[in-house]
N, C-alpha and C positions, 0 to 999 in steps of 0.2 A: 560501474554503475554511478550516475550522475545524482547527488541528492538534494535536491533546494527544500528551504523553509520561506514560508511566510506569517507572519506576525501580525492578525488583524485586533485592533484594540487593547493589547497589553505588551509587552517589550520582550524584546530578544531575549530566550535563554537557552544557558548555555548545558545547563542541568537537561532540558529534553531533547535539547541537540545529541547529545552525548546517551541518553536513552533510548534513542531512535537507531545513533548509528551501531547498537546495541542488539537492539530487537530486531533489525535491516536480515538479519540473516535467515529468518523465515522463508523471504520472497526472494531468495539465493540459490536454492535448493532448486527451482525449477529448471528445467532446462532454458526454456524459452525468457531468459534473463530479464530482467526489465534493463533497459537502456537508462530512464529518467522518470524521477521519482519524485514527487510534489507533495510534501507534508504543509497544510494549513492547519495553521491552531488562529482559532476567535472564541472571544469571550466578550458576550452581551447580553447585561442585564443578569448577569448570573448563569447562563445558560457557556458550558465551557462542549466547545466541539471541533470538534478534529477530520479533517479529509485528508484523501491518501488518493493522488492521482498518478496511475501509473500509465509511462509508454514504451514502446520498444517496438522492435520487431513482428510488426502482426498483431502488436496487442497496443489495445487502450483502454485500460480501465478504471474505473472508481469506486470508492468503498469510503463512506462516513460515520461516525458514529458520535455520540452527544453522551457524556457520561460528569459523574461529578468532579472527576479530579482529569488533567491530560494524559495523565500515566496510563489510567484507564481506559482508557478512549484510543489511546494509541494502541494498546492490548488489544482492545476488540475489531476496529478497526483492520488492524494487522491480520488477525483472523477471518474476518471477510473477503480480504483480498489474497488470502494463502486458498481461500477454498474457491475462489472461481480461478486462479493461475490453476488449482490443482484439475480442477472442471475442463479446463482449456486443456488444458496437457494430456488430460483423459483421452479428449474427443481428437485430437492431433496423434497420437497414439493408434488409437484405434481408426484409424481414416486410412483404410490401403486401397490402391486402385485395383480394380479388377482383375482376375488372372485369364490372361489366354489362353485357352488348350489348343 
């Protein structure tokens, strides 16, 4: 799995980089892997927010969340996008073609 950052308004760090590749393992567990994996941290005006865009195989999806600290944000966040992979993998799961008799 492929993981980029970007850094809109405040500087690279290496403290949430390393927290990330930390918490990464939530969205590991699925089958259906994510290929690439896009963490944005921005901070304006006070306001600190976090997106998580994931792609792979069959899936593109997003999940943001706006919290007081990154740490946080990346927590919930991560939780958003564990429960629609888990939503997806449900419905992938349960999707069988029809049986012939």
């Amino acid at each position: 799995m492929r993981i980029d950052f970007k850094f809109r308004h405040l500087e690279a760090s290496d403290e949430l980089t390393s927290y990330v590749s930390e918490r990464i393992s939530k969205l590991e567990k699925f089958e259906m892997k994510p290929v690439r994996v896009e963490f944005t941290f921005t901070h304006e005006k006070g306001s600190k927010r976090v997106d998580i865009h994931v792609r792979g195989d069959h899936i593109e999806m997003h999940a943001h969340c706006e919290a007081e600290t990154f740490f946080e944000g990346i927590d919930h966040a991560l939780d958003k996008m564990a429960k629609q992979l888990a939503k997806k993998k449900s419905r992938v799961q349960s999707h069988k073609a029809p049986k012939v008799s």
